[in-house]
N, C-alpha and C positions, 0 to 999 in steps of 0.2 A: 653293362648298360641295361637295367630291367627293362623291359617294354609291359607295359603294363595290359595297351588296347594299340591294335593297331588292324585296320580294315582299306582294301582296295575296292573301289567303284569304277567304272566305264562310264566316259562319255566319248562320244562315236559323233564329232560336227567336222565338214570341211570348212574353209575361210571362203565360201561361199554362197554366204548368206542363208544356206537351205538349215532347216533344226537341227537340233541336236539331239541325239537320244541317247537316254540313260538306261545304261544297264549294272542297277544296284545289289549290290551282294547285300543277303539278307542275313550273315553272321559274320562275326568277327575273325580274325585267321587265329589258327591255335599255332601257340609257341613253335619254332621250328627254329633250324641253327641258319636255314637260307631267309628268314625275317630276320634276321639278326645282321645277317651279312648283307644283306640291302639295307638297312636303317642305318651300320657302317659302313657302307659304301654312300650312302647321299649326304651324312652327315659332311663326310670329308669331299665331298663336290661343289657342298653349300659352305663350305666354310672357305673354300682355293675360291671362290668369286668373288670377282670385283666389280664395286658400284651395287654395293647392297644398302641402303637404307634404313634406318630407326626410326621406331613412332611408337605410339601409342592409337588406343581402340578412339574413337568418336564415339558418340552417346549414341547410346541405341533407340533405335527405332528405326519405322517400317524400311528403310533405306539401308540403313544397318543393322540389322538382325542378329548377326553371326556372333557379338559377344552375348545377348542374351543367352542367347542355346548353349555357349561354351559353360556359360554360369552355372545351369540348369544342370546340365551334365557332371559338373565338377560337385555339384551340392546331392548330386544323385535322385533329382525329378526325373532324369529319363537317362535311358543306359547309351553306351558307346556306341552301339549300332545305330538308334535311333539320331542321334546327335549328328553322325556324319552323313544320314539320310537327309535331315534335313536341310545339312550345308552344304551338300552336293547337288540337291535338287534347286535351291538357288542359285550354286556355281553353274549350272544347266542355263535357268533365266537368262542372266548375264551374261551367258557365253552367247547365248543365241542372239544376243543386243547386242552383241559387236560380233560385225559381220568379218572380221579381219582371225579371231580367236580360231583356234585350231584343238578338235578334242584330242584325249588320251586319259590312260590312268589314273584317276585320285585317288594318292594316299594319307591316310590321316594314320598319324602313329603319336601316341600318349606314352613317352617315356621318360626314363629318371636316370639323369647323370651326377653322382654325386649326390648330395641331400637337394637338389633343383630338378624340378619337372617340368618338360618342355613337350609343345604339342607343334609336330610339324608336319605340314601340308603342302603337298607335294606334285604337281601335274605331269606324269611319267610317260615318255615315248620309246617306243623301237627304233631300232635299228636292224636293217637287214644283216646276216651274214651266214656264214657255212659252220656245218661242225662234220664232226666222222663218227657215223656212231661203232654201237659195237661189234657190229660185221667188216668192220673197216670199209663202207661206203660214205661217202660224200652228201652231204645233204644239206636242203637250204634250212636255217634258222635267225628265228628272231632272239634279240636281245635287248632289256632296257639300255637306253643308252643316257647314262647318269652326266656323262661329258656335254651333253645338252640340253641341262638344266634352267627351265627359263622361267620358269613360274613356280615360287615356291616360298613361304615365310614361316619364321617358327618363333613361336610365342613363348616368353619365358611365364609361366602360370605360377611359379611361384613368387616371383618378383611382380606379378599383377596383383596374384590377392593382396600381397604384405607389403606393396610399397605403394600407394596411392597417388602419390605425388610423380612417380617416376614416368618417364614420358620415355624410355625407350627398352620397355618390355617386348616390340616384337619387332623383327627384324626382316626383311625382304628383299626381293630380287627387283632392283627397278631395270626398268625396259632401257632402248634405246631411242634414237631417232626420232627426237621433237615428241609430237603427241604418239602416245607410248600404245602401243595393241597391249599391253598388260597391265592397263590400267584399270581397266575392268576386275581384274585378279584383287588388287589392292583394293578395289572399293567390296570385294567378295567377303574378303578380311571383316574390312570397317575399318583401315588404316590410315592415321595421319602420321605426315613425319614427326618427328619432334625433335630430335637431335640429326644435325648434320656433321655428320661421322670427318668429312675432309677437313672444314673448318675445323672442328674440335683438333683433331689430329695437328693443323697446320698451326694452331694455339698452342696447342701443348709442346710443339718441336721447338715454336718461340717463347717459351718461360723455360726453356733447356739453356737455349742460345743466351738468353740470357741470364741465365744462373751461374753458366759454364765462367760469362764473363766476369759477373761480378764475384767470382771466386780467384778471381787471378789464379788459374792452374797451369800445369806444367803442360807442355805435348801430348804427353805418356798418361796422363792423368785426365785432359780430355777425350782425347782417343777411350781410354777405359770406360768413362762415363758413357762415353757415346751407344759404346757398344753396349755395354749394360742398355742402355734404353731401346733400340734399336733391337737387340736380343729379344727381349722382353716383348717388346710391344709388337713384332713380329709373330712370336708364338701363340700372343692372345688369338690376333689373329689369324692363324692356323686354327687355332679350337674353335672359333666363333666366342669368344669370349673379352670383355671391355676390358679397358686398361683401369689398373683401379690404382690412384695417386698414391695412396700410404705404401701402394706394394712395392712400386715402382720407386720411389722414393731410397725405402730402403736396401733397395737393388743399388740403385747408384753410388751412394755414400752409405755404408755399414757401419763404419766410426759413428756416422751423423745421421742416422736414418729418418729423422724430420726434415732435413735441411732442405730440402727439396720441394716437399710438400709444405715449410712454413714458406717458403721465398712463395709458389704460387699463391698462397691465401693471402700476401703482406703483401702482392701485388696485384692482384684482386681480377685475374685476366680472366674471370666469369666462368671458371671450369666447374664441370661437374666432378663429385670423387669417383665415379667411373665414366669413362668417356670411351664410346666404340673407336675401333684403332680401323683407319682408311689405309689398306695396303701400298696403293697407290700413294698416297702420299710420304709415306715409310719409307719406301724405296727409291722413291727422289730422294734423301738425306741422308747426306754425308760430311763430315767436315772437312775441309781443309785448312788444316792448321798451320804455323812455322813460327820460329821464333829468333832471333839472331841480333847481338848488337842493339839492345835499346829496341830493336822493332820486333812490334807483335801481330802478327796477322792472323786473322780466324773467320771463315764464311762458308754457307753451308753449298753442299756440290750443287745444289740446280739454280746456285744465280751465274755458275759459270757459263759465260756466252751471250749475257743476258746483261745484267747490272756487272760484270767481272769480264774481263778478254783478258787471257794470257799469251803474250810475246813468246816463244822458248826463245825464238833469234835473236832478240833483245834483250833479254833475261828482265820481264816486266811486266806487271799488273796494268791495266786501266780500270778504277772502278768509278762507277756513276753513281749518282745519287746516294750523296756520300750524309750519313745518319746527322741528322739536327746537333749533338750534341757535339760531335767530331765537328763541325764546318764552324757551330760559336766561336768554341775554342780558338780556332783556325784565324777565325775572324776577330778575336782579340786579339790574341798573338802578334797579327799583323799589323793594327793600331799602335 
C-alpha cells in the first residue's frame, strides 16, 4: 500500500462549548513501517463498521470548500502540507460550532491501493493504558484506540476524477442517535449521500431471490449460489470495496456468467454496476430451502418469525402475506 502523503494535526476542544485549539504540524511525516502499520490498522477498523454511508462532493463554495482544496492539491497548486492546513483549520471552525464535537488527532493520509488512490481522513483518540518498559517497570501509557472510530471518510480520487457521473466516490462514518454530533464532520467533507448502501444491498438480495426462482434449481444448487453471493459480497465488504454486477455474476453461474447480470438489466430493478455491500443487511440472508413431493418451498432467513412462524410440534409453516402471483393462481383454481 504506497502512502504517497500522509500528515497528523491536533485539535485540543472539550464538548463544552469552550474553542478549540489547533496544533498543526508544519511537515509532512516521513515514510516509516509504524505509518504503515496505522494506515493498516484504521483501514481494517473503517472497513469492520457498520452504518457507513456513500455520496458524492456538493458544489463547492464558501460552505463547502474542502473539494476545492483537494483539486488544488491533486493538480499540484499547493502541496500536501498546505492542503491539510487548510482542511483542518476549517475542521477547527466547525468543530467549535458544534458544541457537542470532541477534539483529537487529524489524519490525512494520500495513498494507493492497487492502480486506485484514496484519501482518508481520520479523527484519532487515545486510550489510556499500561506497558512494561525495559527495566521491567510498570508504567502508565497512551495508545490510539482505532476500536473507536467515529469520524472518519475516505474519498476514492480516482473514481472522482474519472467517473463524473458517479455519486458514490466517498464513503463515511454516519453518527447515531437522531440529529447526529457528526454531522458537522460530513458537512467538513462537503458530503451528500447519494447511494443508500442497505437499500441497494436489500435490491440486489431480491433480483437473487428471484433469479434463483426463475431458474427452477436444485437445493444443492441454490444453497451454492447462495453462498457464492453471500461469499462475495461479504468480502467486498471487509475491503471497503462495492460489489460490482459482471463480478458477482460470474461467481454465481460460471457455465453462464451473464445470466445473472442479463436477468437484473431484463428486469430493470434500477441497480447500479457497483453497488456498496451493507453488512448488516448480508448477514440477515439466508435461505431456507426444501423440496419434496410436488412441493417447493424457498424464503429468505429474516422473514422467519415475521411473514413465516414455524410449528416443529406440528411439523408446519404459517406464511402471511402470501406473493400476488401465488394468491391469483390460488384464486383461479378455486373458481
Amino acid at each position: 500500500m504506497p502512502i504517497r502523503h500522509c500528515i497528523v494535526h491536533l485539535i485540543e476542544k472539550k464538548p463544552d462549548g469552550s474553542p478549540a485549539v489547533l496544533h498543526a504540524r508544519d511537515t509532512e511525516l516521513a515514510e516509516s513501517q509504524a505509518i504503515e502499520n496505522l494506515l493498516a490498522d484504521l483501514n481494517e477498523s473503517y472497513n469492520a463498521k457498520q452504518g457507513k454511508a456513500w455520496g458524492y462532493f456538493h458544489d463547492e463554495s464558501g460552505a463547502f470548500p474542502f473539494s476545492g482544496w483537494l483539486a488544488q492539491y491533486l493538480e499540484n497548486a499547493q502541496d500536501f502540507t498546505a492542503f491539510s492546513r487548510q482542511a483542518v483549520e476549517h475542521l477547527q471552525k466547525l468543530m467549535e460550532e458544534s458544541n457537542l464535537s470532541t477534539g483529537g488527532h487529524v489524519l490525512f493520509a494520500h495513498y494507493q491501493q492497487g492502480m486506485t488512490e484514496y484519501l482518508a481522513i481520520a479523527l484519532l483518540h487515545h486510550s489510556e493504558g499500561v506497558a512494561v518498559t525495559d527495566s521491567l517497570d510498570v508504567t502508565p501509557a497512551k495508545h490510539l484506540d482505532l476500536g473507536q472510530l467515529h469520524l472518519a471518510a475516505r474519498i476514492n480520487l480516482s473514481e472522482w476524477r474519472n467517473n463524473k457521473q458517479s455519486r458514490q466516490y466517498i464513503s463515511f462514518i454516519k453518527g447515531k442517535n437522531g440529529k447526529k454530533v457528526s454531522d458537522y464532520f460530513r458537512d467538513f467533507i462537503g458530503c451528500q449521500e447519494g447511494v443508500d448502501a442497505p437499500g441497494e444491498t436489500r435490491t440486489l438480495l431480491k433480483a437473487f431471490s428471484d433469479f434463483v426462482e426463475s431458474e427452477d434449481l436444485s437445493e444443492d444448487e441454490t444453497r451454492a449460489k447462495t453462498s457464492a453471493l453471500v461469499d462475495y459480497a461479504s468480502s467486498q465488504a471487509r475491503l471497503g470495496e462495492a460489489i460490482t454486477l459482471e463480478e458477482l455474476s460470474g461467481l454465481i453461474d460460471e457455465d453462464r456468467p451473464k445470466a445473472f447480470y442479463d436477468h437484473i438489466r431484463n428486469k430493470d430493478y434500477g441497480l447500479s454496476p457497483e453497488i456498496p455491500p451493507d453488512k448488516r443487511t448480508l448477514n440477515q440472508f439466508r435461505r431456507f430451502t426444501g423440496r419434496a413431493e410436488g412441493l417447493s418451498i424457498s424464503f429468505e432467513a429474516h422473514l422467519l418469525g415475521s411473514r413465516i412462524e414455524y410449528d416443529e410440534a406440528q411439523d408446519t409453516l404459517i406464511i402471511r402475506q402470501l406473493p400476488t402471483q401465488l394468491k391469483d393462481q390460488l384464486k383461479r383454481n378455486k373458481d
